[in-house]
C-alpha positions in Angstrom: 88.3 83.2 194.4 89.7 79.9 195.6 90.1 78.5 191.8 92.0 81.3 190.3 95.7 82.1 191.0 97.3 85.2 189.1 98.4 83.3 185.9 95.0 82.5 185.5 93.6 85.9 186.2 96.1 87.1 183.7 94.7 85.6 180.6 91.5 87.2 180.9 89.0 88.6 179.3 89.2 85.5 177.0 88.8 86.4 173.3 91.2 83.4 172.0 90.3 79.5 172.3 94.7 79.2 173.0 94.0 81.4 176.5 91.5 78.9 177.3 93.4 76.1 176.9 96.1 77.5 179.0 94.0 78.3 181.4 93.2 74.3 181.4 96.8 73.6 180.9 97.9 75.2 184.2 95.0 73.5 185.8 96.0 70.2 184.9 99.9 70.8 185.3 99.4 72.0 189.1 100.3 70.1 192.2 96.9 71.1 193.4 93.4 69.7 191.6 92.1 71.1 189.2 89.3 73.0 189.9 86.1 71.2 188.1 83.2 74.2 188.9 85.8 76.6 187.5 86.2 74.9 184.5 82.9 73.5 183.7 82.1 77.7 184.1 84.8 78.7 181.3 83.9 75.8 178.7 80.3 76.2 179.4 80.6 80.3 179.0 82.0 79.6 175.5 80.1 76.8 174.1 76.8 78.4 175.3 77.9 81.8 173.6 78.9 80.2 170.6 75.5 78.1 169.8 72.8 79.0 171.9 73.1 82.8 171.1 74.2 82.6 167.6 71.9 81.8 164.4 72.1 78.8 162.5 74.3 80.0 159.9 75.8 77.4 157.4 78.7 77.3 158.8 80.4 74.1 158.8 83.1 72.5 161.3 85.3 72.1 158.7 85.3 75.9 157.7 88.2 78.1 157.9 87.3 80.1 160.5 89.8 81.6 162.4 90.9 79.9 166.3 91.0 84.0 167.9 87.1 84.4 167.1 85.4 84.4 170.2 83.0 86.8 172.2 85.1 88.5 175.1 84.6 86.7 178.3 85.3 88.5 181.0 86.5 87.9 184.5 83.5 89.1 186.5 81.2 87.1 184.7 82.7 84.2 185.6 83.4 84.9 189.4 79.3 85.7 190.2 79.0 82.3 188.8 81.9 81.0 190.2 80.7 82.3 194.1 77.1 81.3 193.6 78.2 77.7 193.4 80.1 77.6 196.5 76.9 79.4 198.0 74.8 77.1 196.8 77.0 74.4 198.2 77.8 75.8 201.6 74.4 77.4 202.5 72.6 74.0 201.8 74.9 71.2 202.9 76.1 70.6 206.4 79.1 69.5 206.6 79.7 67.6 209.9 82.5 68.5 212.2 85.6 66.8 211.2 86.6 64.5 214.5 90.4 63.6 213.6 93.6 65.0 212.0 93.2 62.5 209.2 91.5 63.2 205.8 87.6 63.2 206.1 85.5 61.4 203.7 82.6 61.5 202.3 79.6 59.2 203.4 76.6 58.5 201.7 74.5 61.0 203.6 76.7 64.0 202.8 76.8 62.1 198.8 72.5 62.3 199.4 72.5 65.6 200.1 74.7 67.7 197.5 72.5 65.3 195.3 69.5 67.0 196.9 70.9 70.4 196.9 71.6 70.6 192.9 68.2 68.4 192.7 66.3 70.9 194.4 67.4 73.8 192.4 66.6 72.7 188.8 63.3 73.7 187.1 61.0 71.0 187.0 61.5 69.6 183.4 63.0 66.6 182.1 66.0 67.7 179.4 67.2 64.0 178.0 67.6 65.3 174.6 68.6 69.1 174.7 71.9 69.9 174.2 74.3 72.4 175.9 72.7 71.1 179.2 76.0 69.5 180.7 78.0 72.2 181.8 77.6 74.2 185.7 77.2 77.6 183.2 73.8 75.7 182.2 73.1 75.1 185.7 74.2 78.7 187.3 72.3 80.6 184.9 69.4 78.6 183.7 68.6 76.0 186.3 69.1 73.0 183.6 70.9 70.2 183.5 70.8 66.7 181.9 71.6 63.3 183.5 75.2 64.1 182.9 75.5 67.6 184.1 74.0 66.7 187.9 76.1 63.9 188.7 79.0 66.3 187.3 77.5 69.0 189.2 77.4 66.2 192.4 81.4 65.8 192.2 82.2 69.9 191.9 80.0 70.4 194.9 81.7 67.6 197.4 84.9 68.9 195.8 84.0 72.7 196.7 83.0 71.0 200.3 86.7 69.7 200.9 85.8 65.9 200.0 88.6 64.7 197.4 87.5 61.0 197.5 84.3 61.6 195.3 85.1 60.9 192.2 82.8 59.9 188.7 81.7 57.1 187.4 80.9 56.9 183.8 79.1 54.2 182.1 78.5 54.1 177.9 74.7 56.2 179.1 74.7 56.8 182.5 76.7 58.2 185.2 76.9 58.0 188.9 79.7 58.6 192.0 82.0 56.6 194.0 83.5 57.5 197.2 85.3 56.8 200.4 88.1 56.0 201.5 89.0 52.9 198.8 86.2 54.4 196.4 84.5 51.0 196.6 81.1 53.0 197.7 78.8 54.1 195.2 75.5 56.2 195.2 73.0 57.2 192.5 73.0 61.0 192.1 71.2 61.4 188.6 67.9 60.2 186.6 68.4 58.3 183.4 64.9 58.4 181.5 61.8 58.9 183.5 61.0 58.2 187.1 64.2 57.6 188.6 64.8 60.4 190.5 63.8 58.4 193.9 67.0 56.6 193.9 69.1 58.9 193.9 71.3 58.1 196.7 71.1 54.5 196.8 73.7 52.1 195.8 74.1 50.6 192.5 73.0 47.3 192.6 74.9 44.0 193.0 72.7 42.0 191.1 70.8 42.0 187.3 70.8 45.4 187.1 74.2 46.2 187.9 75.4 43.4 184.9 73.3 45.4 182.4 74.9 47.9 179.6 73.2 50.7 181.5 76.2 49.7 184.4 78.5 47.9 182.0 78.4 44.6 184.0 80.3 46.6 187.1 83.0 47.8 184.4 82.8 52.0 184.6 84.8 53.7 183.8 86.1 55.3 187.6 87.5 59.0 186.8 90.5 60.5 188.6 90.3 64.4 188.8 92.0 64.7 185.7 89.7 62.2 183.9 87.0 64.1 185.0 88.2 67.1 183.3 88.2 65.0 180.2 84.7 64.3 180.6 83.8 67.6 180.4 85.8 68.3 177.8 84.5 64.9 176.1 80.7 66.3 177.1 81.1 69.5 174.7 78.3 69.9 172.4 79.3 72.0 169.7 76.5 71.3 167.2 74.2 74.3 166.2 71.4 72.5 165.1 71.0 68.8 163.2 73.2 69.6 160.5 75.8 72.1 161.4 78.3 72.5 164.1 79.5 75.2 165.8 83.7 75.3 163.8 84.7 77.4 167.4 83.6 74.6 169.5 84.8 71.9 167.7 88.1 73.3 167.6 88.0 73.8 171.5 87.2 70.3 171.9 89.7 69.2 170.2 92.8 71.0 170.9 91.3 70.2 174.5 91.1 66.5 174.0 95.1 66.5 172.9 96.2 68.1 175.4 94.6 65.9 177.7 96.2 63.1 175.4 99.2 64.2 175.9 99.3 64.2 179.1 98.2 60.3 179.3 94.8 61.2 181.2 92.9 59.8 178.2 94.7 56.4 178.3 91.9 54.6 180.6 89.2 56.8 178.8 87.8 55.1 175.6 85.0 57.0 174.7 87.1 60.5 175.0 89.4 58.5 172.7 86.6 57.9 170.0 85.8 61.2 170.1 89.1 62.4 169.8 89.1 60.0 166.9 85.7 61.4 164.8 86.6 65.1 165.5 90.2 64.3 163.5 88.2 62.3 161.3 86.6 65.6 159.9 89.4 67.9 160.4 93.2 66.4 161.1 95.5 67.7 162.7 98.8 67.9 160.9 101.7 66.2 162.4 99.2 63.7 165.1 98.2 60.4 165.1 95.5 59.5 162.3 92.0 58.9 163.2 92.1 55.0 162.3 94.6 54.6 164.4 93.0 56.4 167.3 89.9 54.1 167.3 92.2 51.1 167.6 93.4 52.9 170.9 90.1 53.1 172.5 89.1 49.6 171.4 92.6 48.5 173.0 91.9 50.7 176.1 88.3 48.8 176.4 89.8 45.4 176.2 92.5 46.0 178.8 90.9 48.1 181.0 87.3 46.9 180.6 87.3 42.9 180.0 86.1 44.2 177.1 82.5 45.3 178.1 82.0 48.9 176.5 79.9 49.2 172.8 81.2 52.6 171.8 84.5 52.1 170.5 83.2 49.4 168.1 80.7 51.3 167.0 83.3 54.0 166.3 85.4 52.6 164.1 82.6 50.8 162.2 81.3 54.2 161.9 84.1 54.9 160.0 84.7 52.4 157.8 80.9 53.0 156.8 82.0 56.2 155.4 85.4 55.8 154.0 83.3 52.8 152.1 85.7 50.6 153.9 82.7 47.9 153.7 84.4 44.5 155.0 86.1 46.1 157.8 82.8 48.2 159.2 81.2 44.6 159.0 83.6 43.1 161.0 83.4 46.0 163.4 79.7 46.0 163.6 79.8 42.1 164.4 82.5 42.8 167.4 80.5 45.2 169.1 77.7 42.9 168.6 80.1 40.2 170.6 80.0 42.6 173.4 76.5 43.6 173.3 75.2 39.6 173.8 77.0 39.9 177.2 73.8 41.5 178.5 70.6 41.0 178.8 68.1 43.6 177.3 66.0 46.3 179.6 64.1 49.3 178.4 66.9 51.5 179.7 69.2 50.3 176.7 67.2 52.9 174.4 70.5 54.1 173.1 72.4 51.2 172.0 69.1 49.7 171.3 69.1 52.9 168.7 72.4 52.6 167.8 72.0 48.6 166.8 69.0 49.6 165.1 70.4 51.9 162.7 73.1 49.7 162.0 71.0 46.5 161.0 67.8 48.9 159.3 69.7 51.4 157.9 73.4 51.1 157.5 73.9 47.4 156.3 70.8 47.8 153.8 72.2 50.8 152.3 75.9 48.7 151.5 74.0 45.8 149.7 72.6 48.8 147.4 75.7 50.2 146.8 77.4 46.9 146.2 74.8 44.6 144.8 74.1 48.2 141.8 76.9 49.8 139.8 80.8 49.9 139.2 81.3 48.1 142.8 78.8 44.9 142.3 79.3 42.1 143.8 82.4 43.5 145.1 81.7 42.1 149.1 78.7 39.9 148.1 81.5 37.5 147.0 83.1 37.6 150.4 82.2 34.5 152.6 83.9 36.5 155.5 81.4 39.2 155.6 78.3 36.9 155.4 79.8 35.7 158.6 80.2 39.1 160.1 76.8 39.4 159.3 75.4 36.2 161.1 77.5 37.2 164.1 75.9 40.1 164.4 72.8 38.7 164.3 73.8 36.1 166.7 75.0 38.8 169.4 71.7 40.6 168.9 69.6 37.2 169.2 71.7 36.7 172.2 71.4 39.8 173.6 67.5 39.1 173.7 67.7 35.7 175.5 66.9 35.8 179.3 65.5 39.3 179.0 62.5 40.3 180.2 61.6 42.2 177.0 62.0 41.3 173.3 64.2 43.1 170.9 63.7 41.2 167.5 60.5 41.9 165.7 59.1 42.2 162.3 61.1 45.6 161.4 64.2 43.6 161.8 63.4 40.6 160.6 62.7 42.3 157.0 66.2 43.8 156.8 67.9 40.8 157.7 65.9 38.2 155.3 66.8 40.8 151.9 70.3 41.3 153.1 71.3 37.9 153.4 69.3 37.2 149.6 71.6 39.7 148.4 74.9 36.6 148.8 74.5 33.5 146.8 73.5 30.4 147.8 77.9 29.4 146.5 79.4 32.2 148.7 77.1 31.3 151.8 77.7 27.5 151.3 81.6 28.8 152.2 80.9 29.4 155.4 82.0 26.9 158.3 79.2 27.7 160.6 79.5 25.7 164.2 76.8 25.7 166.8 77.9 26.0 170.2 77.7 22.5 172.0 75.9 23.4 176.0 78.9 21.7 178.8 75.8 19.3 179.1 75.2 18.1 175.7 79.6 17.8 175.5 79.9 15.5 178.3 76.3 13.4 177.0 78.4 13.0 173.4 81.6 12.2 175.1 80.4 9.2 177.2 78.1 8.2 174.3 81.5 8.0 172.0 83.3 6.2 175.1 80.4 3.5 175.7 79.4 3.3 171.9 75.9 2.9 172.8 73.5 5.5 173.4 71.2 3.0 175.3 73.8 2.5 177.9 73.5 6.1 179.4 71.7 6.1 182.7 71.7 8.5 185.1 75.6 9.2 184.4 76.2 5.3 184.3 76.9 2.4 182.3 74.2 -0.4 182.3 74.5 -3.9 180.3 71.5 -6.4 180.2 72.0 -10.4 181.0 72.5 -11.1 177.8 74.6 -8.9 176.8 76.4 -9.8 179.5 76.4 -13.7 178.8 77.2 -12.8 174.8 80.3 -10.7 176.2 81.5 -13.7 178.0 80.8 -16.8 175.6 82.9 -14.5 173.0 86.2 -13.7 175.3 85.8 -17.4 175.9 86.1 -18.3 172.5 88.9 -16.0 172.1 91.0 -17.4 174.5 90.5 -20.9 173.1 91.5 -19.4 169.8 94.7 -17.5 170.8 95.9 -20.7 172.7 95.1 -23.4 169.5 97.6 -20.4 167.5 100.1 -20.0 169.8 99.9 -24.2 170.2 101.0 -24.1 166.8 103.5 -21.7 166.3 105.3 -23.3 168.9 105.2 -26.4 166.9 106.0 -25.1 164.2 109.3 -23.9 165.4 109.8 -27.4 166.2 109.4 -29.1 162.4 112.7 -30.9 161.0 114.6 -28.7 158.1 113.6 -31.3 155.8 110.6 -31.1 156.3 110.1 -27.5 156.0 111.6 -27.9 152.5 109.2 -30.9 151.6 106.3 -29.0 152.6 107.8 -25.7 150.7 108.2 -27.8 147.1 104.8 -29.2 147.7 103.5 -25.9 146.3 105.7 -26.6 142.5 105.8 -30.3 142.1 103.6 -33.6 142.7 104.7 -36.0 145.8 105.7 -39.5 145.0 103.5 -42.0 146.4 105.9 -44.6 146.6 108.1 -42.1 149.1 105.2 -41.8 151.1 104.4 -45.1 151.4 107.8 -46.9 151.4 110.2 -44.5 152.1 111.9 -45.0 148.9 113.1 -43.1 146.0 112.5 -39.3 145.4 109.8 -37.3 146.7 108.4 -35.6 143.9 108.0 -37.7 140.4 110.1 -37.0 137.9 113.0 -35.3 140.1 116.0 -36.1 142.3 117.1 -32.8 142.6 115.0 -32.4 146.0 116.1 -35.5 147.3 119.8 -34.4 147.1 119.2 -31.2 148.8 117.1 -32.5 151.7 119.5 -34.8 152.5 122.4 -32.3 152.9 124.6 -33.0 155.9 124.5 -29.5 157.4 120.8 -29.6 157.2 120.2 -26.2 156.2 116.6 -25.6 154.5 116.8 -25.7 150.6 115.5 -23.2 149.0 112.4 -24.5 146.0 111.8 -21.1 144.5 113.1 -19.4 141.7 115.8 -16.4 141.8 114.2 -13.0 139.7 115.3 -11.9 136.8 116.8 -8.5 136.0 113.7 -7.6 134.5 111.3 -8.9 137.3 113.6 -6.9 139.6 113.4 -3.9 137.5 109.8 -3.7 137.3 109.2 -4.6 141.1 111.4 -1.0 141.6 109.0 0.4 139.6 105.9 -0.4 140.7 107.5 0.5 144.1 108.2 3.9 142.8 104.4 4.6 141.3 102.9 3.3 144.5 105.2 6.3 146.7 104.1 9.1 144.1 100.5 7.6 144.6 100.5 8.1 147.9 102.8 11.6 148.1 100.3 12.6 145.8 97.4 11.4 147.6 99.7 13.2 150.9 99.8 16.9 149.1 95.9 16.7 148.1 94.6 16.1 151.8 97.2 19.0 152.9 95.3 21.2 150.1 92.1 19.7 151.4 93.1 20.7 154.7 94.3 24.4 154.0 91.4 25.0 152.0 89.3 24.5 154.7 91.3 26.4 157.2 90.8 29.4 155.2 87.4 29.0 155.0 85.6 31.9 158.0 84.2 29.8 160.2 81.6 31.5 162.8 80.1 29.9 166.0 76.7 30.6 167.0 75.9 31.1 170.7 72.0 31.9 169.8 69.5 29.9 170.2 67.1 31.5 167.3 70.5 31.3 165.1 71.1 28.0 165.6 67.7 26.9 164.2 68.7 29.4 161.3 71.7 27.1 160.2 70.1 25.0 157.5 67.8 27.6 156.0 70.5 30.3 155.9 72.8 27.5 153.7 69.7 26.2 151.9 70.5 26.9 147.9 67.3 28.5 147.9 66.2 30.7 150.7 62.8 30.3 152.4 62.4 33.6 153.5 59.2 33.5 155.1 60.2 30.3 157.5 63.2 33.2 158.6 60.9 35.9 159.2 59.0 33.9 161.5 61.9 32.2 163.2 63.4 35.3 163.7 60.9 36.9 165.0 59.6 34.0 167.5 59.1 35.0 171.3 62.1 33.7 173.3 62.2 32.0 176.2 62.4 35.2 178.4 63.2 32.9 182.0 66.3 30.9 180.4 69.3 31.9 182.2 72.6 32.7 180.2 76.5 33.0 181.0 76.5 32.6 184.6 75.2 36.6 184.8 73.2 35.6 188.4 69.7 34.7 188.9 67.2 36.9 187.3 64.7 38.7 189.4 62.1 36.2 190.0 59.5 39.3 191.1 59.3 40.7 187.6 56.0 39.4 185.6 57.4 38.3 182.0 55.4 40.3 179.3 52.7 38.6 177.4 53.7 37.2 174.0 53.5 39.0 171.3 50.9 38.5 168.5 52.4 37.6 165.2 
């Protein structure tokens, strides 16, 4: 067999999960690649054993059960399935002659027909929802598979054919293959719901379609050999039916997933990171990184490695703050992943987030405002203005989500939800809430040349326009103006001019009546009753006397402080616009991008809710044709559904 060497021979017949994860171990660890048929074969042998052929006992994942306990697998079994892949593969596919010395790669014919080959080969049912359908032991010894399991199946036959460069590509729902020589091909190979079969082959789309969630807006995640070992580890199924799991499997999974940690292929990988995270969630392994801290990593690896684009490892961690009652922080969660969801625009292949977002807003949310609004924890987030704005950017993302899609998500089921959890926060703690409504580049520029011109009237066509008479009123006043600052300046200049004495004349004019016998004649003093003036006008040096009377000690005194109460004033006046200022820093403020939200605004911060007028605004029929974030032109070809009846 070309996947087994003599270590691996060795550690069979498996009866202990610890020889198969050696057996992965010295897979991963070899110079060679690991071999993804003969692994999907071993995992699939055990999970298969464990919960297909075993009753649905209540056994728990979190039971005791001891690591050793599994059925014997031995090493004929899984060489007849081991050689009727490669027949499979070699008797149907031609491989064309190889021409050159070089490598060969894969084109999209040979891509077509190992598709074809595993296509052709399945019984003729649809199996979206079964489980323990992903693995090659499903497909070698029952002819099933699910959407995952064929384009898995797709990569171990071109790599049992010699083709390396075929490698998986996994979206948050779907997967598909890329190939050549840079891996910047890619070809269909699965069906995702119903009717899709026919395109297997083709290549995923440049356009809408590619920028949807079903594709991640052109953001997979691309698998190395390695990484596509975690997928199939990540693929295990170990539940036994809706309420139990198989303990066996679980454990597999995740000593699996650690090892696979450790050896950093999990780094680029966020959903094998989330799942990592909810298996140690229910049953931690001492000495390893906590759960929490794991579902930070795989919202970290999204950001970095994504731009940001994947669902999952929000939904994740809101997951479990929902039950560690961790309220605030699974809002905040929730409302991320909502942030990432109103990148898209909605198609009827987004069933599964669709679900997911569903639960969340109709299920989840609802059930914390009856914890927290009943009991020893009331009011307890009710009184947070930061989680009311959580909740409207949620909202927002999902409203968002729905603009410039073809088919409408919002209807009366979520409309209910929405109106009795947002009556569940006062009309005080909602009023807290700095909520901004995101200004269109159009309506900025409008307000900025409206603020420059100070006229709304004077916009035309991106252009000032005056009339005649404002033009004529404009000049007639800069006339005057300049008439005005010429008459002042006239003066000032002759003011500089004026004799010392009479500066001091016209200075004791304000304290004492003129003499009219000096004005007339010349003669005598120039103020009745007083000589002193006349003395000091007629000083030789012809310094300006001074009229006025020196302050006293107390005028001084109480000058100082009236000085000092007017500083405290203002320092006082100072420290309550800072407070001012903080205050409303630390108020959550939360922009919405939506147009349905933004109509919201004033009822949601209206003291008394009109809950009907939000049902119905809510639920309104967008605008499916209006275009959003630059995501391309939408298919012009597709006939927008008829509105909805209210």
């Amino acid at each position: 067999m070309a996947g087994f060497r003599d270590i691996d021979r060795a550690l069979f017949p498996i009866k202990s999960i610890s020889s198969v994860i050696q057996i992965f171990k010295h897979h991963l660890e070899r110079t060679s690649e690991p071999d993804l048929a003969l692994l999907s074969i071993i995992v699939g042998a055990v999970e298969n054993s464990l919960t297909c052929g075993r009753p649905n006992a209540p056994v728990q994942i979190c039971d005791p059960v001891e690591s050793s306990r599994l059925p014997a697998l031995e090493y004929h079994t899984i060489e007849v399935l081991y050689n009727k892949f490669y027949s499979i593969m070699k008797g149907t596919v031609d491989v064309p002659t190889k021409t050159s010395t070089g490598k060969q790669y894969a084109t999209r014919e040979l891509v077509k027909k190992v598709s074809d080959a595993v296509w052709n080969t399945l019984s003729r049912s649809y199996y979206k929802d079964r489980a323990h359908l992903q693995s090659l032991y499903s497909y070698l010894t029952g002819n099933k598979l699910d959407c995952f399991g064929v384009a898995f199946a797709v990569v171990a036959g071109c790599q049992a054919l010699g083709f390396s460069d075929v490698h998986l590509a996994l979206s948050e729902d779907h997967a598909w293959v890329v190939f050549g020589e840079h891996s910047t091909e890619t070809a269909e190979v699965t069906w995702h719901g119903k009717g899709n079969e026919d395109k297997r082959g083709q290549e995923i789309g440049k356009g809408v379609a590619a920028r949807s969630w079903l594709y991640v807006n052109n953001k997979p995640v691309i698998c190395t050999r390695a990484m596509e070992v975690a997928a199939l580890v990540s693929a295990i199924n170990p539940s036994l039916n809706a309420t139990h799991d198989a303990y066996e499997v679980a454990y597999l999974q995740q000593e699996l997933l650690w090892l696979l940690y450790d050896l950093g292929h999990l780094a680029k990988y966020p959903m094998a990171i989330g799942n990592l995270g909810d298996l140690e969630e229910i049953s931690a392994t001492p000495g390893r990184i906590p759960c929490d801290v794991l579902f930070r990593e795989a919202i970290a690896s999204a950001r970095s490695n994504y731009d940001n684009m994947h669902v999952y490892p929000y939904t994740y961690q809101g997951g479990y703050f929902y039950r560690n009652k961790m309220y605030k922080e699974a809002f905040e969660s929730w409302a991320n992943a909502s942030d990432v969801i109103r990148k898209y625009n909605y198609s009827r292949d987004d069933e599964e987030i669709y679900k997911e977002f569903l639960e969340i807003a109709n299920e989840l949310i609802p059930h914390i405002m009856k914890v927290e609004s009943s009991g020893f924890s009331a009011n307890s987030i009710l009184k947070k203005p930061e989680c009311f704005a959580c909740l409207l950017r949620f909202y927002d993302g999902i409203c968002q989500w729905e603009e410039g899609s073809a088919t409408p998500v919002l209807h009366i089921g979520w409309a209910k939800p929405l109106v009795n959890t947002i009556s569940k926060f006062d009309a005080d703690v909602r009023a807290q809430v700095n909520i901004v409504c995101e200004t269109n580049e159009g309506d900025k520029k409008t307000e900025q040349k409206t603020q420059a011109n100070g006229n709304t009237n004077c916009l035309n066509n991106n252009n000032y326009c005056i009339s005649k008479k404002e033009s004529r009123a404009s000049a007639d006043s800069d006339l005057i103006n300049a008439i005005e600052s010429k008459v002042i300046s006239e003066e000032n200049l002759d003011n500089k001019n004026l004799h010392p004495s009479i500066e001091a004349l016209t200075a004791a004019c304000s304290e004492k009546i003129l003499n009219p016998e000096y004005l007339l004649q010349g003669g005598g003093s120039p103020f009745v009753g007083s000589d002193e003036t006349q003395t000091k006008i007629e000083k030789p040096n012809g310094a300006s006397p001074s009229t006025s009377k020196q302050a006293t000690p107390e005028e001084k005194e109480q000058a100082e402080a009236e000085a000092r109460a007017t500083k405290e004033e203002e320092e006082a006046k100072v420290e309550e616009e800072e407070e001012k200022a903080t205050l409303e820093n630390t108020r959550p403020t939360v922009i919405l991008h939506s147009q349905k939200m933004k109509g919201l605004k004033e009822l949601l911060l209206a003291e008394k809710l009109n809950t009907h007028a939000i049902s119905l605004h809510l639920t309104a029929q967008s605008q499916v044709q209006v275009g959003k974030k630059g995501r391309g032109d939408l298919d012009s070809s597709t006939r927008p559904k008829r509105t909805r009846r209210e």
